[in-house]
N, C-alpha and C positions, 0 to 999 in steps of 0.2 A: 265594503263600500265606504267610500269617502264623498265628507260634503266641505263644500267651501262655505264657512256660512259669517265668520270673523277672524279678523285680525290675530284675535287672542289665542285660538286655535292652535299657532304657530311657537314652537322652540327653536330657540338655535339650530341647532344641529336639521330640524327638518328646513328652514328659510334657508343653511346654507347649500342642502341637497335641493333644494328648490333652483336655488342660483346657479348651481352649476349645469343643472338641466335643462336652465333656459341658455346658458351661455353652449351646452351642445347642439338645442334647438338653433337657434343663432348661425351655430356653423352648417349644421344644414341647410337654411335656406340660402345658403349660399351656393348648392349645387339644388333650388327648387324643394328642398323640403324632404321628406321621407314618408315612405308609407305605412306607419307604425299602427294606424285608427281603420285599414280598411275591412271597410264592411261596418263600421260605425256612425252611427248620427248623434249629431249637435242639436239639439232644441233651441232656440234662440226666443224669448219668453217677455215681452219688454212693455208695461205698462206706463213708462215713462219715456221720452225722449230720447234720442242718442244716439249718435254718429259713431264715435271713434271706438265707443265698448264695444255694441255690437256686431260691428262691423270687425273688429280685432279678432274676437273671437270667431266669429264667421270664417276668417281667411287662415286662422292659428287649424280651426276642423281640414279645412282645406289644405293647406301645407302639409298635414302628417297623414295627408288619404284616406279621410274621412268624407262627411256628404253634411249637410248642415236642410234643416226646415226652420222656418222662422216667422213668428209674429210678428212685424215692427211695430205694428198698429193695432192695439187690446180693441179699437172704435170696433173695427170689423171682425170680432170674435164674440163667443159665448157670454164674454164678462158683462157684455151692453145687455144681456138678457137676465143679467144675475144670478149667472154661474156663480158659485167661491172659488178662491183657489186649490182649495184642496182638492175639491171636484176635477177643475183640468188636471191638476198638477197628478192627480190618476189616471188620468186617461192616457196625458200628458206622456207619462211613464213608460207605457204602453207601447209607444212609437218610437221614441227614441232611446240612447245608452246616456246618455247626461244633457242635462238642460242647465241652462243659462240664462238667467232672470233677473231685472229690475225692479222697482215700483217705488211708489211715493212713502211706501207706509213701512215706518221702522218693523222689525221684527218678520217681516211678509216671507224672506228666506228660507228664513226656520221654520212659520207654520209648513210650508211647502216639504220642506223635507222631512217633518214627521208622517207624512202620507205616502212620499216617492218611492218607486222601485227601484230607481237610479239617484245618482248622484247629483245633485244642486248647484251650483255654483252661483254663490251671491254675487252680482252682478250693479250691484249699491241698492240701498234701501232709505229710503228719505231723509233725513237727516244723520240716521245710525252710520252703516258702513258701508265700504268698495273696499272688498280685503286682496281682490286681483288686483284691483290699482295699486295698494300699499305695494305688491310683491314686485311690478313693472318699476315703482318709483325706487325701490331699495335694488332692483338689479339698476338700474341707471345711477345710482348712487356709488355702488358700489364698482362701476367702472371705473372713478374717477380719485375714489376714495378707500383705503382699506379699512374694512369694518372695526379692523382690532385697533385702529388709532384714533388718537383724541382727533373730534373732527367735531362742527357746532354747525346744527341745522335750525334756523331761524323759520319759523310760519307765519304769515303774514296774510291779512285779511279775515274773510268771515269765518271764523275756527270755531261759532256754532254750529251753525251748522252745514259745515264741513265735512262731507264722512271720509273723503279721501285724509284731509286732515286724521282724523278719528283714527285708522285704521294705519296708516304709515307712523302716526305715536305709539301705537300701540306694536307695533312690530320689530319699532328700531328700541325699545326697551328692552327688548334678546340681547342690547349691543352696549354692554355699561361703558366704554369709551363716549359713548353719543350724548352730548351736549345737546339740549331741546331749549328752544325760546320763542318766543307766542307774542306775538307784535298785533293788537288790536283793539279795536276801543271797545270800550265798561258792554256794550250792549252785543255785542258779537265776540267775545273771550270763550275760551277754551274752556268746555267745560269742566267742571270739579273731579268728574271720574276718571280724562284723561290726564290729571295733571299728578306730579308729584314735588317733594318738598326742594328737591334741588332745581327743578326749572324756572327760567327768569322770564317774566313774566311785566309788558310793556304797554303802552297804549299808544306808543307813540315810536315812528324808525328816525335812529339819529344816527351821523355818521363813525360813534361809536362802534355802534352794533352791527353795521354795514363792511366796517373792517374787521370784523370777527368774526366774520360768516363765511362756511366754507360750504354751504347748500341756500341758498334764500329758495323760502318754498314761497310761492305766490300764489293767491287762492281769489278768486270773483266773490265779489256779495251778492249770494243768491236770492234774486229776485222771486221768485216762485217761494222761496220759503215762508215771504216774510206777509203776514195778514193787516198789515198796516204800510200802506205805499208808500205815503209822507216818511217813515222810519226809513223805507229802505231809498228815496231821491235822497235826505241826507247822508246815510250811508255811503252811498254806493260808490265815490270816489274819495273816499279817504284816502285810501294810499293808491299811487300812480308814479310806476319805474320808468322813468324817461331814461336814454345816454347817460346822461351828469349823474342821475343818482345810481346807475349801475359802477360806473367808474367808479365808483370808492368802497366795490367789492373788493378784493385779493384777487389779483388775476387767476389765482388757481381755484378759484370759488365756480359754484355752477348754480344758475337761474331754472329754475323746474316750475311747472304748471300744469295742473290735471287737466287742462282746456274746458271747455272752450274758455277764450279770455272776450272779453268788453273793450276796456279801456284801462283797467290796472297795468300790464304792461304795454308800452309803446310801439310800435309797429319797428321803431327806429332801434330798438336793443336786436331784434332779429340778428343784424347782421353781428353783435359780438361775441366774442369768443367765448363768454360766460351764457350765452343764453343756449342750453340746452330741451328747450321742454319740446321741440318739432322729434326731440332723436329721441325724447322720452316717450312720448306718444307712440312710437312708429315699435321701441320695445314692449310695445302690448300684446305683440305676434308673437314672439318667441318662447315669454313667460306663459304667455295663454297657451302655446304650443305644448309647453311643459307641464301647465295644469290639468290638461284637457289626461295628455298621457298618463300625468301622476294619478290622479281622480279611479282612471279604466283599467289602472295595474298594466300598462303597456308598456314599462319599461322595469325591470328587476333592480 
């Protein structure tokens, strides 16, 4: 049994078997998908918010002829009675072959799957991690970019906490070609445990580091994280990619975003040829395709 529970979990050699399993997922759903899951259930487990996760994986069960059951809403469950999680996450087990889960509180993953009969899959955990996300972001990366070349991906915004941030740092470190740099100010910087001594390390985007960028990663200052409001209305629009400031990317460079967005980037970049994060999102299918399979041994 396998659990998806971080980033770090991951070697080379397994992220690249990862990638190519999503990029055969891929060509599947192009004739509708395969039935590789059936007679399998998805748990979908979600104490937090969330559109595009759950629903990815929802439709990834779906596409390889699976069946999915699902939470969206913990209000209307056990938890409002104060269940724990290990509690469902037994019972939980029970019912389906792998579950899929969120919640606010770092570490919640992991307690889950020291109890599971099945497999986990973190699904972000409050400020810690989204190690599916890291694996959607580096397969849409790596369509555009070959991993084994010098290639500089700039982060940009709240990179504390950040778990997509967290968990795509930590995965593209497999890839010693990959240039990492952290664009945000003194109160939302990248924490110490994802940083290392070669990354350049900014408070501020100038059109220096705009033309050096061959991934600008673009992240929201999460509102919900922050216990002081006033920090985060200052905050919260530090950085804002209009047209003008995307033009002095490298035309070969790509714009990515874990969504949802605010107002960091403009409505008006949509339509350029660097703004990739719609096709990133929508690669959530295919990757979650391939974890769901990786996870249940459905594919040799």
């Amino acid at each position: 049994m396998k659990h998806i529970l971080s980033a770090a979990q991951f070697d080379r050699a397994e992220l690249e078997k990862i990638l190519a399993l999503a990029a055969r997922m891929a060509e599947n759903l192009k004739s509708d998908g395969t039935r590789l899951a059936d007679g399998k259930i998805l748990a979908t487990l979600f104490y937090e918010p969330s559109t595009r996760t759950r629903l990815s994986f929802e439709t990834a069960m779906l596409r390889i002829g699976g069946h999915v059951i699902s939470t969206p809403d913990t209000k209307f469950s056990s938890v409002q009675k104060g269940e724990t999680v290990e509690d469902t996450i037994r019972i939980l087990s029970g019912f389906a072959d792998v579950i899929a889960m969120r919640s606010s509180e770092i570490g919640f993953a992991e307690r889950a799957a020291k109890v599971s009969a099945v497999p986990i899959l973190n699904a972000g955990d409050g400020a810690g991690e989204h190690p599916t996300q890291s694996l959607l972001d580096l397969f849409t990366i790596s369509k555009y970019f070959s991993l084994d070349k010098k290639i500089c991906v700039t982060f940009v915004g709240d990179l504390k906490f950040g778990r997509t941030v967290h968990s795509l740092t930590t995965v593209l470190r497999n890839f010693p070609n990959v240039q990492l740099r952290f664009v945000a100010p003194d109160e939302l910087k990248i924490p110490e445990k994802y940083r290392q001594p070669a990354d350049e390390i900014f408070t501020e985007i100038s059109p220096e580091i705009l033309k050096t960028t061959d991934v600008l990663y673009v992240t929201r200052v999460q509102e919900e994280r922050f216990a002081d409001r006033a920090q985060y209305e200052r905050l919260r629009d530090t950085f804002i990619f209009d047209a003008e400031k995307i033009s002095q990317l490298p035309k070969k460079s790509i714009v990515l975003h874990p969504l949802p967005r605010i107002n960091e980037i403009s409505p008006e970049v949509d339509a350029l040829p660097q703004a990739k994060y719609f096709e990133q999102a929508r690669n959530g299918v295919p990757v979650r395709m391939a974890l769901i399979s990786y996870v249940l041994n459905l594919i040799g």
